[in-house]
C-alpha positions in Angstrom: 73.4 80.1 126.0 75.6 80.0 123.3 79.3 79.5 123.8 82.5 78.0 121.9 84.3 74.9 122.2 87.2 76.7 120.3 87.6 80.6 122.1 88.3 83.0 119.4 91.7 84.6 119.2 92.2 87.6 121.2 95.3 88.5 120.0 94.9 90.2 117.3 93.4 93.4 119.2 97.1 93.7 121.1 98.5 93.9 117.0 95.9 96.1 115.9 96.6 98.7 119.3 100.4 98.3 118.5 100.2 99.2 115.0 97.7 102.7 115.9 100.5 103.3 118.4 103.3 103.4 116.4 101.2 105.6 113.7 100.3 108.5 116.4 104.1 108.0 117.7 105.1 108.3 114.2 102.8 111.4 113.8 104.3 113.5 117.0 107.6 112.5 116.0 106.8 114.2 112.0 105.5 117.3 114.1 108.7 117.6 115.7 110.6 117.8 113.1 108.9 120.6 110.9 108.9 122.2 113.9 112.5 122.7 113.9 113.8 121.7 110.4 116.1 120.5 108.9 116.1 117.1 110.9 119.2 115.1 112.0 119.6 111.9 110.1 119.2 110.5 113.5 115.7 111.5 114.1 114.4 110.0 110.7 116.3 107.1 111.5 114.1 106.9 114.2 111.2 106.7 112.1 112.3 104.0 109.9 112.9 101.8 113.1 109.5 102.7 113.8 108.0 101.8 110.1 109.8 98.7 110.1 108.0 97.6 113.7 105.4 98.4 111.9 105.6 96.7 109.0 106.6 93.3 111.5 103.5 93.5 113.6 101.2 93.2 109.8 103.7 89.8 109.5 102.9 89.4 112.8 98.9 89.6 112.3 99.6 87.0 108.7 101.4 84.7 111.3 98.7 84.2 113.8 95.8 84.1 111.3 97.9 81.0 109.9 97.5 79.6 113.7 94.2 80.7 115.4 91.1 78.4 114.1 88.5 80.9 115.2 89.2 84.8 114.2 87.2 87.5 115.8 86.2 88.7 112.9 86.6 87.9 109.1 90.3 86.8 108.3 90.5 88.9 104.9 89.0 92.1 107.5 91.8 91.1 109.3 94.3 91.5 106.8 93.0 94.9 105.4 92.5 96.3 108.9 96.6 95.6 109.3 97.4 96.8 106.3 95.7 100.1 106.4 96.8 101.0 109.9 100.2 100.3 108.6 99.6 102.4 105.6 99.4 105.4 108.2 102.8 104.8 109.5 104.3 104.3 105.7 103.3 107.7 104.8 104.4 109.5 108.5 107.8 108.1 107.3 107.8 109.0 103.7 107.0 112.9 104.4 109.5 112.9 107.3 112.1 111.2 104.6 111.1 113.7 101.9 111.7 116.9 104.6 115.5 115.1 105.0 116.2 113.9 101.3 114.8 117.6 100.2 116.8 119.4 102.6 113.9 121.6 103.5 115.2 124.6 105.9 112.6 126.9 105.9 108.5 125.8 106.3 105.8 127.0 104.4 102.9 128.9 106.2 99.8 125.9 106.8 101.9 122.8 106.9 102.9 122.7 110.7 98.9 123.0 111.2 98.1 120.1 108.8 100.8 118.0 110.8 98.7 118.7 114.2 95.5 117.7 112.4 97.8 114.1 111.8 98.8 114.1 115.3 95.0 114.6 116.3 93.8 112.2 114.0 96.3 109.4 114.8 95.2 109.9 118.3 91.2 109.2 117.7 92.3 106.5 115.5 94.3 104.9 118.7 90.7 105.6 120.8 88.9 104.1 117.5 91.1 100.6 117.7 91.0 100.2 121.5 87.4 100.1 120.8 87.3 97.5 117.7 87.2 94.7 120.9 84.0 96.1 122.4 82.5 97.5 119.4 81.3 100.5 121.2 81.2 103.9 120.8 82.5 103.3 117.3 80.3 105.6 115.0 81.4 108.6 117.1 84.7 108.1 117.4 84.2 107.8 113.0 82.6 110.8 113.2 85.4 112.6 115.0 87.7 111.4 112.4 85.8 112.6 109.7 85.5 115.8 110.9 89.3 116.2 111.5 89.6 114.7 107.6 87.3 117.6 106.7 89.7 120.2 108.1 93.2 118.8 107.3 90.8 119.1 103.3 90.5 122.6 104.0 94.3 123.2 105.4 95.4 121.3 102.0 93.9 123.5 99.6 95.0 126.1 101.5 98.4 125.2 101.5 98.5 124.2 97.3 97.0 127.8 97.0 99.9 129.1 98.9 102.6 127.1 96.9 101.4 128.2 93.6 100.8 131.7 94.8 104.0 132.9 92.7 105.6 133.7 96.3 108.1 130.9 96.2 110.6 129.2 94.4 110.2 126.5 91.8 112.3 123.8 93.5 110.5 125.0 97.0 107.4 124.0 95.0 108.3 121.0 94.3 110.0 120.1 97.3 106.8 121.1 99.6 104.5 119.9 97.5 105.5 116.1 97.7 106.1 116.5 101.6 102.6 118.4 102.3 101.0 115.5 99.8 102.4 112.6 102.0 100.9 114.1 105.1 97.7 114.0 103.7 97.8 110.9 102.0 98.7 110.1 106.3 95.6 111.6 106.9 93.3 109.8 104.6 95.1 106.5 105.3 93.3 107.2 108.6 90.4 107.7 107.3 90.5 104.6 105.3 91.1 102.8 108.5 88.4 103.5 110.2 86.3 103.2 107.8 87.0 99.9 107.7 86.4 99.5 111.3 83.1 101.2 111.2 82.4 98.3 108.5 83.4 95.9 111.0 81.2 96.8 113.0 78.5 96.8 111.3 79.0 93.0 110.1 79.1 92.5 113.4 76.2 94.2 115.2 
């Protein structure tokens, strides 16, 4: 039987769950605010507490690889695993930062739906994470995510065709357009991520 003198570090899974957490929190918290903009400086403020958690548990996951002898999986892995689920939170933050700096007041038909697709696909990618320690169920749980990429795709070019539909104003243009780009960017960030956890597992079959 083969077994370990050294036990690999466990801890990482813990960072990995943390950092998916704060991205779907992140993701409800964005859905709340086009839902009734404009937002309070106190409700983005919110979000940049959450971003900076964020951006401590990927110092967090450098910290411990500088500790632990025996990694569960590749160290570089590691690294790009923490620094793509962060990615998803750094984007939530920017569109809910844009909406404020912008001073949207009105929304713009599509973009609430393209914010629930986030809010679903931050969720499978919490699902997706708390699976990276058993490395089950994984392809799935890609696919699911794939398929909600597809359709926040199809919601996009939706809403671009709307914005340059010559039924709203130029600075409205501009405004939404940078807002309803960080969202996706959100979106494939999540994509991204698992991705890299279907690679994972893969190496590790």
């Amino acid at each position: 039987m083969a077994f370990r003198l050294i036990p690999r570090d466990e801890g990482f899974f813990p960072l990995f769950e943390q950092a998916a957490d704060m991205a779907n929190d992140c993701a409800n918290r964005l859905l709340g605010i086009l839902h009734s903009v404009p937002p309070t400086e106190a409700e983005v403020t919110a979000m940049m507490t959450a971003e900076r958690q964020a951006d401590e548990v990927v110092r967090e996951v450098n910290r411990r690889l500088e500790r632990s002898l025996v990694t569960p999986f590749d160290r570089e892995d590691i690294q790009l695993l923490a620094s793509a689920l962060d990615e998803v939170t750094d984007e939530i933050f920017a569109a809910a930062d844009l909406v404020l700096l912008h001073r949207v007041t009105s929304d713009l038909p599509g973009v609430y739906e393209l914010a629930e697709v986030l809010v679903q696909i931050s969720h499978a990618n919490c699902a997706l994470v708390r699976s990276l320690k058993s490395m089950r169920n994984i392809n799935e749980q890609v696919d699911t995510i794939d398929e909600l990429e597809s359709s926040a795709d199809r919601i996009f070019r939706r809403i671009t065709s709307e914005l340059f539909s010559g039924r709203h104003d130029a600075l409205d243009i501009l405004r939404w357009k940078e807002i309803v780009e960080a969202i996706e960017r959100a979106i494939d960030a999540v994509e991204d991520a698992s991705d890299m956890i279907q690679s994972i597992a893969v190496k590790h079959a």
